[in-house]
C-alpha positions in Angstrom: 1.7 -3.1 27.9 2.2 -4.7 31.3 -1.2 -3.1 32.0 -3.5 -5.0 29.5 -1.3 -7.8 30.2 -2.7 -8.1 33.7 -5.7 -7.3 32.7 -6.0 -10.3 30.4 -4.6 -13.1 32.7 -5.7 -12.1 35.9 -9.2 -11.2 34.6 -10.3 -12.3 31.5 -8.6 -15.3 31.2 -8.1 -16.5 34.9 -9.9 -19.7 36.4 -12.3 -17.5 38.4 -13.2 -16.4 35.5 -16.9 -18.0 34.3 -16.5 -20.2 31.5 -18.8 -17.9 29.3 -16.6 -14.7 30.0 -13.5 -16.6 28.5 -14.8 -18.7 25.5 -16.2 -14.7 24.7 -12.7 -13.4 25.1 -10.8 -16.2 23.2 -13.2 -15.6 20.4 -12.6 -12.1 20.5 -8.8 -12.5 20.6 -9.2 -15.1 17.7 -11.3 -12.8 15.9 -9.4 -9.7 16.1 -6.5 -11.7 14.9 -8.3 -12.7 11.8 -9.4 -9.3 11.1 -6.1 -8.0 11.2 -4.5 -10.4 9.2 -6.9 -9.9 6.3 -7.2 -6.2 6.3 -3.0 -6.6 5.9 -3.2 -9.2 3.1 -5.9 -6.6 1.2 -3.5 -3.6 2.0 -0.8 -6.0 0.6 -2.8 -7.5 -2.2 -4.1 -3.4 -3.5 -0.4 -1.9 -3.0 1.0 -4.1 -5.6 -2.5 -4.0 -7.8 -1.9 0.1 -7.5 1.9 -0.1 -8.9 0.9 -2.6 -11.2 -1.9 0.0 -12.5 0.1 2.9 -12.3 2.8 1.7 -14.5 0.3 0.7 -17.5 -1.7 4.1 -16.7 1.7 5.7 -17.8 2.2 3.8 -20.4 -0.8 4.9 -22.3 -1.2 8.0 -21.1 2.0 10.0 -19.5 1.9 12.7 -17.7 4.0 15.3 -19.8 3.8 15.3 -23.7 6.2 17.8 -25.4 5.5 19.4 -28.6 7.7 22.0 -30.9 5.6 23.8 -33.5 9.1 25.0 -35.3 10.0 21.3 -35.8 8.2 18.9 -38.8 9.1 15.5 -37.3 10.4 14.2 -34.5 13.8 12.9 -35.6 15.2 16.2 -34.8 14.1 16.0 -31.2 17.1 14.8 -29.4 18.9 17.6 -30.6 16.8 19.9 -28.1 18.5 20.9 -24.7 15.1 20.5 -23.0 15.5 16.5 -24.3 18.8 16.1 -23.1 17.6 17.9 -19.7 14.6 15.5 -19.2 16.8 12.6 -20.3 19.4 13.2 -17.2 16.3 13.4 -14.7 15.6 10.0 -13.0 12.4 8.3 -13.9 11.5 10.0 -17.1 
């Protein structure tokens, strides 16, 4: 750190320095700066699109269905040991 630190003031950034070589290097600092800051608001932005998207995905369509051939309807169902077991699991 103390390295590109130098680097920058002493170099880049210094009064010897032409004028040329440090509007170039402020724009690229400035630049760089936008850059990141917008790739972290679209990484922000898509994270909470993706939960947002997940949750109604499962909502149509989950990812386990159970069905009993021996049973008729499904008012029996919470009867079942596998029910209660699913039941007790977080998330399900």
């Amino acid at each position: 750190m103390k390295l590109a630190g130098y680097f920058f003031s002493k170099l880049i950034f210094s009064n010897r320095a032409g004028a040329l070589v440090r509007r170039i290097a402020w724009l690229s600092v400035i630049g760089s700066s936008v850059s990141v800051t917008a790739f972290l608001l679209v990484l922000f932005v898509m994270n909470g699109m993706n939960q947002s998207i997940r949750q109604r995905i499962l909502a149509l369509e989950p990812h386990l269905s159970i069905q009993v051939r021996t049973m008729s309807s499904n008012l029996n169902l919470e009867t079942l040991p596998i029910y209660q077991r699913l039941k007790e699991s977080p998330g399900i």
